[in-house]
ZAPAKE-29058 format. One line per 8 residues: their letters; for each residue x, y, z of C-alpha. Coordinates in nm, 3 decimals. Example, Ala and Ser with C-alpha at 12.3 -4.5 7.8 and 13.67 -1.06 7.14 Angstrom:
<nodes>
AS	1.230/-0.450/0.780; 1.367/-0.106/0.714;
</nodes>
This chain:
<nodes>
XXXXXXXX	14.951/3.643/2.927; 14.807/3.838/3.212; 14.949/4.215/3.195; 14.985/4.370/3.525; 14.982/4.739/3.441; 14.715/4.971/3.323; 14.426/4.873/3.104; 14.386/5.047/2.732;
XXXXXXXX	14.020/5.195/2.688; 13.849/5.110/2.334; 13.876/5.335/2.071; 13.540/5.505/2.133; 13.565/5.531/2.516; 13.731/5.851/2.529; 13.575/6.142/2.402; 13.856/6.444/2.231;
XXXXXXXX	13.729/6.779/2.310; 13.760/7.088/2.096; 14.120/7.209/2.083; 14.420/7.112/1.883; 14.379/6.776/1.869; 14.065/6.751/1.790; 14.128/6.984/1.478; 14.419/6.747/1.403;
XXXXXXXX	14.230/6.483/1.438; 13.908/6.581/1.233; 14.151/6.740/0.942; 14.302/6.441/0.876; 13.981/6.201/0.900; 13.778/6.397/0.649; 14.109/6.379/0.408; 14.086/5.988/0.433;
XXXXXXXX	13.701/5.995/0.411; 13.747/6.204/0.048; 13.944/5.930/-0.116; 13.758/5.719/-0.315; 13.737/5.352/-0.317; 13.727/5.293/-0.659; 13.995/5.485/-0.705; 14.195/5.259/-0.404;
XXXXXXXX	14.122/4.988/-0.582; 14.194/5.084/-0.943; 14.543/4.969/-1.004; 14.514/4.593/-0.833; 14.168/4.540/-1.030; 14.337/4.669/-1.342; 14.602/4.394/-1.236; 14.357/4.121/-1.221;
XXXXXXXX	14.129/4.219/-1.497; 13.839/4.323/-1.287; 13.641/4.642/-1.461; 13.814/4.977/-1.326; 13.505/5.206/-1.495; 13.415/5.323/-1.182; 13.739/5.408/-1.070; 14.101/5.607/-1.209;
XXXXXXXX	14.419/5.591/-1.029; 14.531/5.804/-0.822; 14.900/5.776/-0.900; 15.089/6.079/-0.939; 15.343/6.159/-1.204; 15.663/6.166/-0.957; 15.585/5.801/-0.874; 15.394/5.617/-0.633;
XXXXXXXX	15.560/5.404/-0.391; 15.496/5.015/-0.503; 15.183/5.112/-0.718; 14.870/5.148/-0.539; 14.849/4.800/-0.331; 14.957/4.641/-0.014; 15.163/4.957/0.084; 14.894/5.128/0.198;
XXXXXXXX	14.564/4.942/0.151; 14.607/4.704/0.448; 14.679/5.024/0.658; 14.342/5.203/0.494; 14.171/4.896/0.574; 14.284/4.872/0.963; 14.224/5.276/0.925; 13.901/5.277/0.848;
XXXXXXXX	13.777/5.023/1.067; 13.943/5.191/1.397; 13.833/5.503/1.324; 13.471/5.332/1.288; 13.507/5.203/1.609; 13.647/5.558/1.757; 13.419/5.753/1.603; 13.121/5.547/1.504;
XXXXXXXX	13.095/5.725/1.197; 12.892/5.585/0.976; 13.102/5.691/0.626; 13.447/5.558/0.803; 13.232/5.189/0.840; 13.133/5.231/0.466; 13.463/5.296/0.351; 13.614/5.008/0.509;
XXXXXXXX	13.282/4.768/0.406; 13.333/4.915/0.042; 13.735/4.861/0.025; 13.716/4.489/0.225; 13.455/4.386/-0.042; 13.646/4.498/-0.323; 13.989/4.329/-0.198; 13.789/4.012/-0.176;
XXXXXXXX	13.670/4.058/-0.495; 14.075/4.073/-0.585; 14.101/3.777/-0.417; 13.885/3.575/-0.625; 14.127/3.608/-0.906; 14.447/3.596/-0.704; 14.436/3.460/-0.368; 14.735/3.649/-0.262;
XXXXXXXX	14.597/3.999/-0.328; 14.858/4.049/-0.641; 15.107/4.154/-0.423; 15.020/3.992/-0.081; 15.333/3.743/-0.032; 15.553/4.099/-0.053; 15.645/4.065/0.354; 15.569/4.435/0.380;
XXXXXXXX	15.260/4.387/0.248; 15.124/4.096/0.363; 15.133/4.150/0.774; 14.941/4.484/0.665; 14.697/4.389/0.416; 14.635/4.025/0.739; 14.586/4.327/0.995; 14.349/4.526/0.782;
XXXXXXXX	14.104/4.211/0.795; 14.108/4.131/1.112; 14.039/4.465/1.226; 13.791/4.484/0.973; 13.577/4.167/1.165; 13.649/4.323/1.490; 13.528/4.647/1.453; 13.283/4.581/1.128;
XXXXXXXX	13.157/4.286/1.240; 13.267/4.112/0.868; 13.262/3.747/0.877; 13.345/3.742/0.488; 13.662/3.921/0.622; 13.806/3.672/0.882; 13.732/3.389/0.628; 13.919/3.590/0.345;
XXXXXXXX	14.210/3.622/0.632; 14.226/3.259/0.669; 14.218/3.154/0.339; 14.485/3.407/0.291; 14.720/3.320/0.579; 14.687/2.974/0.432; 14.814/3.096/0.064; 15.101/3.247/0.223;
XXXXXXXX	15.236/2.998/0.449; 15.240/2.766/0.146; 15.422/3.008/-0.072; 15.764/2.905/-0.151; 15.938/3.254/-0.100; 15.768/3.192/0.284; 15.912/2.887/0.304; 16.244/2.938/0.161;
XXXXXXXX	16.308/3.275/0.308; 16.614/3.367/0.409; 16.561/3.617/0.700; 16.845/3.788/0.691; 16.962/4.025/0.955; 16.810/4.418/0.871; 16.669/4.331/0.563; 16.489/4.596/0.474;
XXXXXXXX	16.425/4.546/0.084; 16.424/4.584/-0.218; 16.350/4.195/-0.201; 16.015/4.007/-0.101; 16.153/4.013/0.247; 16.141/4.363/0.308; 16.135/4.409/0.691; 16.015/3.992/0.729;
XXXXXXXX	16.050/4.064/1.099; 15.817/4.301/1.183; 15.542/4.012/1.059; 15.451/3.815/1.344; 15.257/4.063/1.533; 14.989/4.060/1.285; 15.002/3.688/1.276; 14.969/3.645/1.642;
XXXXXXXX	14.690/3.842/1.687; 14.500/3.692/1.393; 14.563/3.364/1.579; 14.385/3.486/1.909; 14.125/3.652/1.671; 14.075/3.320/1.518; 14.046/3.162/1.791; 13.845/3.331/2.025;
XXXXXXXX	13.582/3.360/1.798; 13.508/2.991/1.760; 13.743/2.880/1.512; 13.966/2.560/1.508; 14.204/2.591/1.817; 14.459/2.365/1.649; 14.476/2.581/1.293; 14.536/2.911/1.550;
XXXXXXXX	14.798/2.699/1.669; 14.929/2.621/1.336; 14.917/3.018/1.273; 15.099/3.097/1.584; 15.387/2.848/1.447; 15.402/3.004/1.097; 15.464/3.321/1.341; 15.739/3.208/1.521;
XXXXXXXX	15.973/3.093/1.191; 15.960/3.482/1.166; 16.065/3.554/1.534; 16.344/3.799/1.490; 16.552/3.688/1.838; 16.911/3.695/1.658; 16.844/4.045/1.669; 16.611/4.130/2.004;
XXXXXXXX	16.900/3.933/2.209; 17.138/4.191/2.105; 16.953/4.411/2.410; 16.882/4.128/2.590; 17.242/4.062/2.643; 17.334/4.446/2.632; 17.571/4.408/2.380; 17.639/4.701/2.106;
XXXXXXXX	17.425/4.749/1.795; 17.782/4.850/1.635; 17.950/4.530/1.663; 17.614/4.400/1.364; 17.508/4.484/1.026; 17.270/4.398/0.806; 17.280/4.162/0.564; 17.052/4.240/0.316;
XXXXXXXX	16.860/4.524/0.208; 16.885/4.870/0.056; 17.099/5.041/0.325; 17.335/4.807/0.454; 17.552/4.994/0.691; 17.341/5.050/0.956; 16.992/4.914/1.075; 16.629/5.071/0.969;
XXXXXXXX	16.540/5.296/1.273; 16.151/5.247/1.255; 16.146/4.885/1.130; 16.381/4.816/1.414; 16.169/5.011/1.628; 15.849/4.822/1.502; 15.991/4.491/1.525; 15.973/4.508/1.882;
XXXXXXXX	15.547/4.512/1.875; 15.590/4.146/1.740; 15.828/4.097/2.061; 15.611/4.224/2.242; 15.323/3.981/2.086; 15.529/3.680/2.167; 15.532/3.804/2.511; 15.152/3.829/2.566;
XXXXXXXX	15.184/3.516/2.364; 15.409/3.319/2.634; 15.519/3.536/2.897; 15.864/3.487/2.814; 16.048/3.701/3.050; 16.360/3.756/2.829; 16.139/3.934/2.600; 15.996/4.203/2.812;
XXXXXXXX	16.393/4.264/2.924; 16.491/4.284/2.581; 16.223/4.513/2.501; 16.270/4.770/2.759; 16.654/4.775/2.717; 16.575/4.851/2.351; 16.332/5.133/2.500; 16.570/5.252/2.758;
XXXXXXXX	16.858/5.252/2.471; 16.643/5.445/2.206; 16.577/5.722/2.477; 16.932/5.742/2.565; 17.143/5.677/2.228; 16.853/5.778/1.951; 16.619/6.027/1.992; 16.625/6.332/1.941;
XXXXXXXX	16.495/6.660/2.040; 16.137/6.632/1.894; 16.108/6.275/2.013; 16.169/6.166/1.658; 16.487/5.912/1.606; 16.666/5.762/1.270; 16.862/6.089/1.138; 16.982/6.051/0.812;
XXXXXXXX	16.858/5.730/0.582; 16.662/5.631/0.840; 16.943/5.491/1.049; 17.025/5.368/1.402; 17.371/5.575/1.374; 17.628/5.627/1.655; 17.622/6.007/1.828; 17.876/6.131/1.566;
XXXXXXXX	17.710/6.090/1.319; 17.371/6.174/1.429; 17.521/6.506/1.499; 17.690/6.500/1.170; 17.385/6.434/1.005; 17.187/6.720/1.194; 17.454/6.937/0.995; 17.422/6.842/0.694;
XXXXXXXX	17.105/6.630/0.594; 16.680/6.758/0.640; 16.585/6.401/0.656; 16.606/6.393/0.999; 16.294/6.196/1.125; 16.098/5.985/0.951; 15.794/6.188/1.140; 15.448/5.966/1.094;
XXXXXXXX	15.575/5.599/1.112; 15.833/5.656/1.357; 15.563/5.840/1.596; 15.310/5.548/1.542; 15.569/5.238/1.635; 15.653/5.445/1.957; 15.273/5.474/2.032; 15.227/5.120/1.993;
XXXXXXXX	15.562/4.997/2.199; 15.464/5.203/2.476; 15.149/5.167/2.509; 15.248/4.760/2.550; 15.488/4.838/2.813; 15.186/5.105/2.977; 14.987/4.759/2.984; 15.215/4.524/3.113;
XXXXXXXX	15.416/4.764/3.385; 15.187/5.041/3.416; 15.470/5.293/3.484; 15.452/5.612/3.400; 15.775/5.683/3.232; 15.593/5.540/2.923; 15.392/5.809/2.834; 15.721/6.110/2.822;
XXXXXXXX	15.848/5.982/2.514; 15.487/5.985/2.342; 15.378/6.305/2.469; 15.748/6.462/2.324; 15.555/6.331/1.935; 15.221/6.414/2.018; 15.345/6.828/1.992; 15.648/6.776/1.778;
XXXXXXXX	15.553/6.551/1.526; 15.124/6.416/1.528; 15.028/6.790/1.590; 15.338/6.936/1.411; 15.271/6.772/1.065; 15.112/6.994/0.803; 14.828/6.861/0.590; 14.850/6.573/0.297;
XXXXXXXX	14.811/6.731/-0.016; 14.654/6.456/-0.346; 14.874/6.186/-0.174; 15.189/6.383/-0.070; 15.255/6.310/0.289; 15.460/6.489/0.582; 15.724/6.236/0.545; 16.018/6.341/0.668;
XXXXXXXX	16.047/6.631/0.961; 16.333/6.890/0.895; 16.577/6.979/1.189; 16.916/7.046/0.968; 17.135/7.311/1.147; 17.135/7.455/0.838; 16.808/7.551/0.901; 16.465/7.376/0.734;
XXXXXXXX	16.105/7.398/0.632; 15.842/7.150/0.642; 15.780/6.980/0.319; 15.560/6.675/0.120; 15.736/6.380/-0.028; 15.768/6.413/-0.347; 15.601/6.061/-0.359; 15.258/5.982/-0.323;
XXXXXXXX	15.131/5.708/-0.119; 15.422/5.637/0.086; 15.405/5.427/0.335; 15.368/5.742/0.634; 15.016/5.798/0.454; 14.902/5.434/0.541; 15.037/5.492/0.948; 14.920/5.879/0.944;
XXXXXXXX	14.507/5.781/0.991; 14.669/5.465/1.249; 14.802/5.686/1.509; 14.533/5.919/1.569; 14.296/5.645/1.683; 14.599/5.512/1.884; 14.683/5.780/2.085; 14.303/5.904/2.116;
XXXXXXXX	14.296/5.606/2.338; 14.645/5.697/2.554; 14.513/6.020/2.659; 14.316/5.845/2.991; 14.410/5.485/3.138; 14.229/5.255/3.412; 14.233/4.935/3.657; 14.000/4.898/3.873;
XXXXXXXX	14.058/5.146/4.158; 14.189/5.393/3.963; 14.189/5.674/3.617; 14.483/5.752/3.497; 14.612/6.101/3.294; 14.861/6.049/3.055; 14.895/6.300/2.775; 14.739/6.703/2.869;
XXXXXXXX	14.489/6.768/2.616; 14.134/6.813/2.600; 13.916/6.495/2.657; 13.683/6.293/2.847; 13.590/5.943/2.961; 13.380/5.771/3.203; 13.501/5.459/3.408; 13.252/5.244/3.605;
XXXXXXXX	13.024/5.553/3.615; 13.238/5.793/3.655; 13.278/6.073/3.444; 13.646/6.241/3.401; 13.644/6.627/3.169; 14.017/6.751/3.137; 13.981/7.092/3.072; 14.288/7.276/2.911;
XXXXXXXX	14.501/7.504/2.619; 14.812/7.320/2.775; 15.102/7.371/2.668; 14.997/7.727/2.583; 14.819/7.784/2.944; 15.024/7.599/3.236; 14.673/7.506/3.366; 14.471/7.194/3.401;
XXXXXXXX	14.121/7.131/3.462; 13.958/6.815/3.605; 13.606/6.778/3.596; 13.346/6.481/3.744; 13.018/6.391/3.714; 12.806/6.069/3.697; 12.715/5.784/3.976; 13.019/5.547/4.088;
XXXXXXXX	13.192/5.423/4.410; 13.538/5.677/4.473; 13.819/5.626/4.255; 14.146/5.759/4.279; 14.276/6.012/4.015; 14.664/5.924/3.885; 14.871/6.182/3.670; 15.152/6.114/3.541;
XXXXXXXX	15.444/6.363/3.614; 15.643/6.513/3.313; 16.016/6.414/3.278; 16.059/6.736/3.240; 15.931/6.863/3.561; 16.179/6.832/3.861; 15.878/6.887/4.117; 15.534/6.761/4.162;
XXXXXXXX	15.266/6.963/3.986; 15.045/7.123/4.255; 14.676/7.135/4.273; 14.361/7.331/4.418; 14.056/7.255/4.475; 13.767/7.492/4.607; 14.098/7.740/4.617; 14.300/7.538/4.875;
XXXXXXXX	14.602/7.355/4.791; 14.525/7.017/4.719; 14.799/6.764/4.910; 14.929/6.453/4.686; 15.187/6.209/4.663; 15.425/6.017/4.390; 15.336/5.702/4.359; 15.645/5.428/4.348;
XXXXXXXX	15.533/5.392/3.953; 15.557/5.750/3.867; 15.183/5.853/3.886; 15.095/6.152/4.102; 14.808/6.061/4.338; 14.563/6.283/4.398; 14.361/6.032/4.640; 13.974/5.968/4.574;
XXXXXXXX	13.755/6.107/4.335; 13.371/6.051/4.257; 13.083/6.222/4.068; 12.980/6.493/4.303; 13.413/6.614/4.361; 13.448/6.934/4.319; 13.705/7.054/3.979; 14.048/7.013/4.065;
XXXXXXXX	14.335/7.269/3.905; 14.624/7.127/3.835; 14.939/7.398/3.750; 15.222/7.242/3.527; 15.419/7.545/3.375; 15.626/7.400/3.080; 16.037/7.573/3.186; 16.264/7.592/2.920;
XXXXXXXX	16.532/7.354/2.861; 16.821/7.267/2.649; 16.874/6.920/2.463; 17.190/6.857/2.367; 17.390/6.528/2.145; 17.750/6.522/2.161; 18.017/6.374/1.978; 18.206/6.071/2.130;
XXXXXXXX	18.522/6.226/2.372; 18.388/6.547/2.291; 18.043/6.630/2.453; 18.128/7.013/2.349; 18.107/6.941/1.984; 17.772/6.873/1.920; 17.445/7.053/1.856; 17.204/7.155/2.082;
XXXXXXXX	16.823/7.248/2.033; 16.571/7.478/2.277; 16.266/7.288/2.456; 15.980/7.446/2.631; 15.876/7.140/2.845; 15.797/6.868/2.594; 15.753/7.161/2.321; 16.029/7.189/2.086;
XXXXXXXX	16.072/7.573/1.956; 16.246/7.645/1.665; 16.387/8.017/1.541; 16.191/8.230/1.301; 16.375/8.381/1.032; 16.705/8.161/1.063; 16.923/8.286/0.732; 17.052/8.624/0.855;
XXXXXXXX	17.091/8.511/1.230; 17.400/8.508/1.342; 17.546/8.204/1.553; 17.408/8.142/1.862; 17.668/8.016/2.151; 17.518/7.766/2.373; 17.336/7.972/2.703; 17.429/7.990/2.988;
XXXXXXXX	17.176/8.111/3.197; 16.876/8.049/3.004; 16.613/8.288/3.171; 16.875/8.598/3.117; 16.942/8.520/2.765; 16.566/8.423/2.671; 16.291/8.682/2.713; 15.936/8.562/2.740;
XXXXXXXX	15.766/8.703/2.415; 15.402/8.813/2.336; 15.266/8.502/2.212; 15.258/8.199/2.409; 15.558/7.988/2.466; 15.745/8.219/2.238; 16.092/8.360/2.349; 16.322/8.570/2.213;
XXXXXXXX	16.708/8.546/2.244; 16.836/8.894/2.431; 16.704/9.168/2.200; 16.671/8.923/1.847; 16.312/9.044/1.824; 16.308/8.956/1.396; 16.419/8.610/1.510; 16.162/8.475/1.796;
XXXXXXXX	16.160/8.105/1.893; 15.810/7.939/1.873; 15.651/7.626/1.883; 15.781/7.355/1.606; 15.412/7.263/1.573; 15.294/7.599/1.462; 15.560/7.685/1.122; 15.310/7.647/0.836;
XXXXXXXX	15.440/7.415/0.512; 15.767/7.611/0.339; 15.838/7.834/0.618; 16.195/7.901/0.687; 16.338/7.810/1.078; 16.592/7.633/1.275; 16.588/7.409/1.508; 16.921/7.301/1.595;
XXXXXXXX	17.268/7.478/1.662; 17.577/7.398/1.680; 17.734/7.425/2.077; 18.095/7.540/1.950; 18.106/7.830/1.627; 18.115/7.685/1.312; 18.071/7.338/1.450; 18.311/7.065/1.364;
</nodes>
């Protein structure tokens, strides 16, 4: 299917300059670079009776979520490769040559990878190999993936399954419908690459048993979550949040797929609804248990519960879905709801600590802290080294008249010869830098303008007020743009904001949490605060402070409200308040 939006650059197109991000971003890979392979691999060869002296497992004594297998070794596998191909380091391909070699090696003994027809499993461990011949250039891989895909769709609990509606485990069929994406794109994979157009095809029809459209029609025909439940699963009373959220990539695959129309609707109803009914404050969605809930509850949970975002695989299926509708629509609406994650929960998490992952983000009006799992190896630590490759490649779009800014942080890029520096400490500094260089024919520079601005952003160049105009997809033209342009200054002061959920007839009785532009701030020092009443007139009753974007509530100078993304692990703050005394 041909998209009509904006075009993704490749993982190693864009360049992240030092800043935030970058620190992020280099923290993080060196943490997946120290694990060892053996050690990945220890408790599936010990399984198979392969010789483990080179390795020990790296289980910990509160438990390890499904042992050491398909959980996260698919995801290390797809890791790995990507941040290869981002980074071309050299110790990120080894890792992934090492790890494919030895689950081969598995596979020998047990076609299936032990615990490969576990639906969970299996659509990770079938992406992990096909990434691993796209970006390693592994021809043992795609055959493995074959022979693989071939075990599996002869399996009996394939075959048989029941797909019932929300299953989201304990069983083998543990979120079945968020499958077909990896499926699909083996098929075009496959295919493209010389192999057997008719066995792609038999692929792409193994995919479709697993199309989830009982449940993608619900948004399709606008109906109400409410009126469904699930029917199997751990947690039956409502849906999964980020399974549900995920599900909608492998919509979104039939769609490039076949073009089907009713898909894309369905899709960005479900995007329009999760804005509108789900998320909350930090971008983050899924409350309590992980649940689609109604407002009530949502706000109920906020009161009583610190599970209240499921922080790394929630941010990563939001990356994914709207980067597909930044492809196919190109409208600039896409990239608010990502940029709200990229401060409040990708840059917000603190570091993984011998497997123990920033699972869960704390936002109880009780106040919270940031804090591991308890578990190692959950599944958040297989999607935690995903998403920074995946939104290293939303900071900068293109076509072929144009370069388009998404997400403020330091970068660069070059497009058809062109050569594109952002420049910036935004959010901290309300300044934006654009730099060019390089040989090319003009292209026009595109910005996308925050939700939470009201006006345009303005712009200087060579000290002069720079005219543009708003584009009818959201993008802020700044006309053409080639190597010898002078910088262009672009001023985008973040104002602060309230966010607010409310109960149903009762829009008063809810909580209510402080934003500074997409920045969520949380108070300092919570437990001998007294209540704060929902403002008024924010710029009265919140002073500027002496550290950037820190403000502090009339003369509360012990409790100042900062950044969410600074608060170190075990730190004490609050993030949400109640909008009547007491709450109800």
């Amino acid at each position: 299917m041909e998209l009509i939006g904006v075009h993704l650059f490749n993982y190693g197109d864009i360049t992240i300059e030092k800043g935030p991000f970058q620190t992020i971003f280099d923290r993080d890979f060196q943490y997946y670079l120290s694990i060892d392979v053996e050690d990945m691999l220890y408790e599936l060869r010990k399984h198979v009776g392969i010789d483990t002296a080179g390795g020990q497992t790296i289980a910990d004594e509160k438990g390890t979520w499904f042992g050491l297998g398909g959980n996260v070794l698919g995801q290390w596998l797809q890791a790995y490769s990507r941040l290869y191909a981002a980074t071309a380091s050299q110790a990120a391909k080894e890792k992934a040559d090492r790890l494919a070699r030895g689950l081969i090696e598995v596979g020998e003994k047990s076609p299936i990878l032990v615990d490969g027809t576990f639906m969970y499993f299996f659509e990770k461990y079938l992406r992990g190999f096909t990434d691993h011949f796209l970006f390693c250039n592994s021809e043992a891989s795609l055959e493995f993936a074959s022979d693989f895909v071939d075990h599996i769709m002869a399996s009996d609990i394939y075959i048989h399954a029941r797909k019932a509606l929300g299953d989201n485990g304990p069983s083998s069929e543990i979120e079945w419908y968020t499958i077909p994406e990896s499926i699909l794109f083996f098929a075009d994979v496959y295919e493209k690459h010389g192999k057997k157009p008719e066995k792609a095809d038999e692929y792409r029809q193994f995919a479709e048993k697993f199309a989830y459209r009982r449940y993608w029609n619900i948004f399709l025909k606008h109906d109400s979550i409410y009126r469904y439940a699930p029917e199997a699963g751990q947690n039956t009373l409502y849906f999964h949040a980020y399974s549900h959220l995920n599900t909608f990539n492998s919509a979104a695959a039939f769609y490039r797929m076949n073009g089907d129309k009713s898909l894309l609707k369905s899709i960005k109803e479900f995007y329009r609804w999760m804005r509108h009914n789900q998320e909350i404050a930090s971008g983050g969605y899924g409350c309590h248990l992980e649940w689609f809930m109604p407002r009530e509850l949502m706000v109920s949970a906020l009161r009583e519960y610190h599970d209240s975002t499921e922080t790394q695989c929630n941010s990563y299926a939001v990356y994914r879905l709207s980067n597909f509708l930044m492809e196919t629509l190109g409208e600039a609406q896409y990239g608010h709801w990502p940029e709200k994650l990229f401060y409040n929960a990708t840059l917000s998490s603190i570091p993984i600590e011998k497997g123990h992952v920033m699972y869960y983000s704390d936002f109880c009006v009780k106040g919270g802290e940031k804090f591991l799992h308890q578990n190692t190896w959950t599944c958040c630590t297989g999607t935690r080294p995903l998403l920074l490759p995946e939104l290293k490649r939303m900071i900068f779009y293109y076509d072929a008249k144009s370069i388009y800014v998404n997400l403020f942080t330091p970068a660069s890029v070059t497009h058809q010869g062109l050569s594109l520096t952002q420049s910036t400490r935004f959010p901290e500094s309300s300044t934006v830098t654009f730099s060019f260089s390089g040989k090319s024919s003009p292209l026009r520079l595109k910005i996308r303008k925050p939700e939470w601005m009201k006006d345009l952003p303005t712009f200087e160049q060579n000290g002069q007020a720079l005219p543009s105009t708003l584009d009818k997809k959201g993008w802020v033209d700044l006309g053409l743009i080639n190597g010898s342009s002078d910088p262009i200054t672009m001023t985008i002061a973040p104002s602060l904001v309230t966010t607010s959920i409310g109960t149903a007839g009762d829009t008063d009785n809810g909580v209510w949490a402080l934003m500074a532009g997409p920045v969520m701030l949380a108070m300092a020092n919570p437990d001998d605060a007294p209540e704060i009443p929902y403002p008024n007139d924010l710029k009265s009753e919140f002073l500027p402070g002496s550290k950037p974007l820190e403000f502090i509530y009339h003369d509360w100078h012990k409790h100042p409200f900062k950044p969410f993304y600074i608060y170190p692990k075990g730190e004490h703050y609050r993030v949400y308040f109640n909008k009547k005394p007491g709450g109800r």
